[in-house]
C-alpha positions, 0 to 999 in steps of 0.5 A: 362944314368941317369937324372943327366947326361942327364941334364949335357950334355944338359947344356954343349952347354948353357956354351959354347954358354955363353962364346961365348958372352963374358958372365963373372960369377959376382963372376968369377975370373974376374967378376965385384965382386971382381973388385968393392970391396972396391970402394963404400962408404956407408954412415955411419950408424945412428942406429942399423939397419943401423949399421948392414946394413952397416956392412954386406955390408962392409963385402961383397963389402969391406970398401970404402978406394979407393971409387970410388962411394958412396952409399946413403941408407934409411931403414925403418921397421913396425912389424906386429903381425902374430899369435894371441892366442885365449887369444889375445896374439901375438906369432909371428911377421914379420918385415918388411924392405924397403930399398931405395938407390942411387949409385953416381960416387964421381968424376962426381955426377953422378947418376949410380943406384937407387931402392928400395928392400923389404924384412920380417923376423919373429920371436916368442914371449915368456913369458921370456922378454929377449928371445923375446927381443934377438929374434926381435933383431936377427930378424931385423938383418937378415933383415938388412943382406936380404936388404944389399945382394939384393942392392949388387945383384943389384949393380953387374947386373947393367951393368952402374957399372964398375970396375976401 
């Protein structure tokens, strides 16, 4: 008998024992995912940072037409020069991201969910202008993208948010 199959037969008794509990998959067909889509409403965006968070949260969670609660967010960013040239020429930065945020039921106020994620990406600098400029930007949006999916994965653990 192989690894393989000795690992998949050990774990036939964890997801027997899980379905016993009442456990559902988040992104099962009747998990909590699908159930919350298109119930939160994100506060609209001020920048680009925020344009791309929000973008991509709208995409996973929909947008917010039959909103049932409100997501409230702040996002901040600092650049750390990483790899410097004996020359004293940065080659590589990290960007850094801190998104704080609070999740409210519209009809009660009620506070459901607040935290904090954290995050980096990085990227490298050039002698050519544009290729370092179209680097740091896809880099800032990756992170927008990295801070969006944590806030989500929180949202779904958090056993206060239900689906209507």
């Amino acid at each position: 008998m192989s690894s393989y199959s000795r690992r998949y037969l050990l774990g036939l008794p964890v997801v027997g024992l899980l379905a016993a509990c009442g456990f559902t998959p988040v992104y099962g067909p009747e998990g909590n995912a699908e159930a919350l889509r298109g119930t939160i409403e994100v506060k609209a965006p001020s920048n680009t940072n925020s344009y791309n968070f929000v973008k991509h949260f709208e995409e996973r969670m929909g947008v917010g037409a039959g909103a049932r609660y409100s997501l409230n967010y702040s996002i901040s960013t600092k650049t750390d020069g990483v790899a410097i040239t004996q020359s004293q020429e940065t080659t590589r930065y990290n960007v850094i991201g801190e998104a704080t945020y609070t999740l409210t039921e519209i009809g009660t106020g009620k506070k459901l969910a607040s935290g904090k994620v954290q995050s980096f990406t990085s990227y490298g600098s050039t002698d050519f202008v544009i290729s370092t400029r179209t680097s740091r930007d896809d880099a800032y949006r990756r992170l927008m993208v990295i801070l969006a999916d944590d806030i989500i994965d929180q949202l779904l653990a958090n056993p206060e948010i239900t689906a209507p």
